[in-house]
N, C-alpha and C positions, 0 to 999 in steps of 0.2 A: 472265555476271558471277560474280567469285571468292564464295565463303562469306568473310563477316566474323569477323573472330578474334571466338570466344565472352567472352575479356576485356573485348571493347570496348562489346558490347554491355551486361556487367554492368555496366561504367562508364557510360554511357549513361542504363542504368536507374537505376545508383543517382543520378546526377547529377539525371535526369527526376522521381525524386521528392521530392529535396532543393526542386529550383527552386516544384514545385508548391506545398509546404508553405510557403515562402519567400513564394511569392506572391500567395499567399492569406492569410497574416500581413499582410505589408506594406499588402493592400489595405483589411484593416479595419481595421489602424490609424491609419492615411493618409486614409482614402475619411472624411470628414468629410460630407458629403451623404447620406449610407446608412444607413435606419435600423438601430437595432438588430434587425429581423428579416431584413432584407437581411445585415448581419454575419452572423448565426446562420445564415443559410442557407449562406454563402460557404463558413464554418470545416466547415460542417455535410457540404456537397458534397465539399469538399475532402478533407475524414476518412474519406469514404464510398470515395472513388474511391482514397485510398491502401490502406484497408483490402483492398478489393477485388484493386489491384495484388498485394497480400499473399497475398492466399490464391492466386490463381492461379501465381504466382511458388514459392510452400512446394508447391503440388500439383505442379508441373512439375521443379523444382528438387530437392525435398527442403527440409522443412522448417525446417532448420538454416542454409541459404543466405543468403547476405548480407544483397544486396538484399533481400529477402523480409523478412527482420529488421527493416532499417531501414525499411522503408515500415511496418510495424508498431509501429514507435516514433514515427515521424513521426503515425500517424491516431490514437495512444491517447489524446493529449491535446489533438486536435481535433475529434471526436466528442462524446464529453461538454460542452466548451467550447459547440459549436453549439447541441447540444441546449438547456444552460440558458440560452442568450440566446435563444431560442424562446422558451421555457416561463416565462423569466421577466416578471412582470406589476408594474409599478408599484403602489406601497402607495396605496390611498388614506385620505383621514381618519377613516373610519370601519373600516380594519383595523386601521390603525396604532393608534388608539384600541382594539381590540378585542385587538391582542397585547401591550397594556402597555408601549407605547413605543418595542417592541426593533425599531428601525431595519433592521437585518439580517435579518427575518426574511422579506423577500421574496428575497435573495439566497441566503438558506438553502436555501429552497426549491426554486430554479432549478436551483442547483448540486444537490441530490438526485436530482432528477429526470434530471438530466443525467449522473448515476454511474449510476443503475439502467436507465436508458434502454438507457446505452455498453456496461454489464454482460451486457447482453440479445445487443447485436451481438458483445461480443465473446465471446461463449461460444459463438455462432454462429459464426464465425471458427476457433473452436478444435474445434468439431464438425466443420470442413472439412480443414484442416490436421494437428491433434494437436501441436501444437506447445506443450509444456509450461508458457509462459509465461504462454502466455490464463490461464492454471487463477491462477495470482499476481495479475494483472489484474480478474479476476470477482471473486475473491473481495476484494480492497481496495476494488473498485467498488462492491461489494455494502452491504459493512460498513458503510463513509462515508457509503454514501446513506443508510443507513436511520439512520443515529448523526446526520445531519444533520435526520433528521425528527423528533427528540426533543425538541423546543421547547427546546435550552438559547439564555441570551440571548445570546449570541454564538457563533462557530464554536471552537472547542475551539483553534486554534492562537492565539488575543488573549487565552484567559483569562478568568476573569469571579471577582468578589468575592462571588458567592453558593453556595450551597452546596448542590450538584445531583450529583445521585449518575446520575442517566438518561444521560447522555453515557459516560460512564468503567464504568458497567456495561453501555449496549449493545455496547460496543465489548469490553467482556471476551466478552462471551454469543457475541458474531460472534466469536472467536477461539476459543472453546471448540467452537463448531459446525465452524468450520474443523479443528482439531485430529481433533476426531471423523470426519470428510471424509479425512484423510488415513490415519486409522489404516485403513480400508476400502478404500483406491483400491488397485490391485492393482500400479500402473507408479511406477518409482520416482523418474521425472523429476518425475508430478506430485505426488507424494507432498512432498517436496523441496520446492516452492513452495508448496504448500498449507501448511507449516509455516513457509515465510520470510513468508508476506501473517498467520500470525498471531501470528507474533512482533514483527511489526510495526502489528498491531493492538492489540495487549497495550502494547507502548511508547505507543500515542497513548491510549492508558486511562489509564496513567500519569500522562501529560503532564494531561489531563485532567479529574482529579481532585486532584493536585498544584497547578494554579493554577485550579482551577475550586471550590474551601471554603477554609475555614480548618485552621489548621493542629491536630491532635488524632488521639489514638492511633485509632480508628476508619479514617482514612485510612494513619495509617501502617501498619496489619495492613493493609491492601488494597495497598497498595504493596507490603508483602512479598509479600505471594500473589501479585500480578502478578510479580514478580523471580523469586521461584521456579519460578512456572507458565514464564516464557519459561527459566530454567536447566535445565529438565527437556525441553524443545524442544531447548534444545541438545545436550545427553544423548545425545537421540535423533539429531539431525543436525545434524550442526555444519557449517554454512557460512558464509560473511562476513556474509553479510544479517544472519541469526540473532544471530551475534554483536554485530553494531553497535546491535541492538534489546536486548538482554541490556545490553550497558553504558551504556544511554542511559536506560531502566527504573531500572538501579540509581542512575546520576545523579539521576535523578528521587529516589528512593526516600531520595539523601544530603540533596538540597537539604529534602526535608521534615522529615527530622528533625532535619535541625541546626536549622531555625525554633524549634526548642523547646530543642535542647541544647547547639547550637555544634557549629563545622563540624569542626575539630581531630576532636577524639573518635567524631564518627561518621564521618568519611571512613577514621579510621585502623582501626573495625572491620569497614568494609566493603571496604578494600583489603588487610586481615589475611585476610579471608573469602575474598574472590575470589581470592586465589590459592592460598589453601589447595586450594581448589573445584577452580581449575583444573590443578595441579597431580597432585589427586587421579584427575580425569577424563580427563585427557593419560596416565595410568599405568595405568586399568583399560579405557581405550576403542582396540578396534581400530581398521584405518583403515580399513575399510571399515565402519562404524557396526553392527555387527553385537551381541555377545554379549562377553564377557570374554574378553579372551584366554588362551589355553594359559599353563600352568604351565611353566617351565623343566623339562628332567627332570632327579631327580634324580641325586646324583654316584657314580660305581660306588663299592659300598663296599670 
């Protein structure tokens, strides 16, 4: 019997674990007879076994490999998912009385557990592999979960009308820890991610602070620092992530202060700024993110 063209079989694989992830979706959201620990289990198997595909695929393959990839996208947000429908436990009368009403705080929960859990495997994952991306993954898994255990009364993407600083500074502290994580790593793939998961934690600090109090200069100085703190991430490496977190911060950063001053006047000094900024950093920044670049020499006299 001929050898099978090596194409067919990457199509094969990638098709094999499209179907899996596919159909292990379909079945708990379909399987109406199933509890929610039978769900958790299914998503939970399922994430386990794509993961798995992954690593043996990045170890055989080369990290970088297609398949390998995709089955790795496919298990990152089945894992955790599994996890907190495991983990997660119905309120009863006397917690729900004991948390002050806040309805969400068993789903808060579950999902925490279910980031730190996944954070666990996939750092495991990336101990097999080295594949740069776990390092992005861990550390967004990490942050979430634990910004998720900080009793605010809702998850930080609804927003809340009380005025809670514990969400929007754990999630600075996990980005400043991440920062520091990156100035130390020695490889520059994960250097690289290690500053896109915290410019992207800096952004939902933002977000989080911005619709989680009222509006006063106290948050607006933390807005700033947050904008800055991720301008200086870009500084240092500029990729798309980075940047999408940098003008989504400074969004944040317009919507709060026009609450107080109107939108005209602060959008027009922070789109006067930002291109001042980037224009200044486009001129002094090589392209390999290095140091300043060389002087022209000058002209023979």
């Amino acid at each position: 019997m001929g050898r099978i063209d090596p194409r067919w079989l990457r199509a094969a694989r990638l098709a094999g674990a499209t179907l899996v992830a596919v159909g292990a979706f379909d079945i708990v959201l379909r399987g109406h007879s199933l509890s929610r620990n039978e769900d958790g289990a299914i998503l939970l198997v399922a994430g386990a076994a794509l993961l798995s595909l992954h690593v043996v695929l990045a170890r055989r393959g080369g990290r970088d490999c297609t398949d390998a990839l995709l089955a790795a996208a496919l298990a990152v947000p089945f894992v955790p998912a599994g996890i907190a429908l495991l983990a997660y436990s119905p309120p009863s009368a006397a917690s729900f009385l004991g948390s002050g009403g806040d309805i969400l705080s068993p789903f808060r929960d579950a999902a925490s557990a279910g980031l730190l859990v996944a954070a666990v495997a996939f750092a495991g994952a990336y101990a097999l592999t080295r594949q740069p991306r776990w390092v992005l993954v861990v550390a967004l898994a990490v942050g979430f979960g634990i910004e998720l255990q900080s009793a605010a009364p809702i998850p930080i993407f609804f927003g809340t009308s009380t005025d809670r600083w514990t969400p929007a500074v754990i999630l600075a502290v996990a980005a400043a820890v991440t920062v520091a994580a990156a100035w130390r790593v020695p490889w520059e793939a994960e250097r690289r991610n290690l500053l896109v998961a915290a410019a992207i934690m800096l952004a939902a600090a933002a977000e989080a602070r911005a619709f989680g109090g009222s509006a006063d200069a106290g948050r607006d100085l933390f807005l700033a620092g947050l904008l800055a703190a991720s301008a200086a991430i870009a500084w240092w490496r500029a990729t798309p992530g980075i940047a999408v977190a940098v003008i989504f911060t400074g969004g944040v950063l317009t919507i709060s202060l026009s609450q107080r001053s109107g939108y005209f006047g602060v959008a027009a000094v922070l789109a006067g700024a930002a291109l001042a900024a980037a224009a200044t950093f486009w001129s002094v920044r090589p392209a390999n993110g290095g140091g300043p670049p060389a002087l022209p020499p000058a002209p023979a006299a």
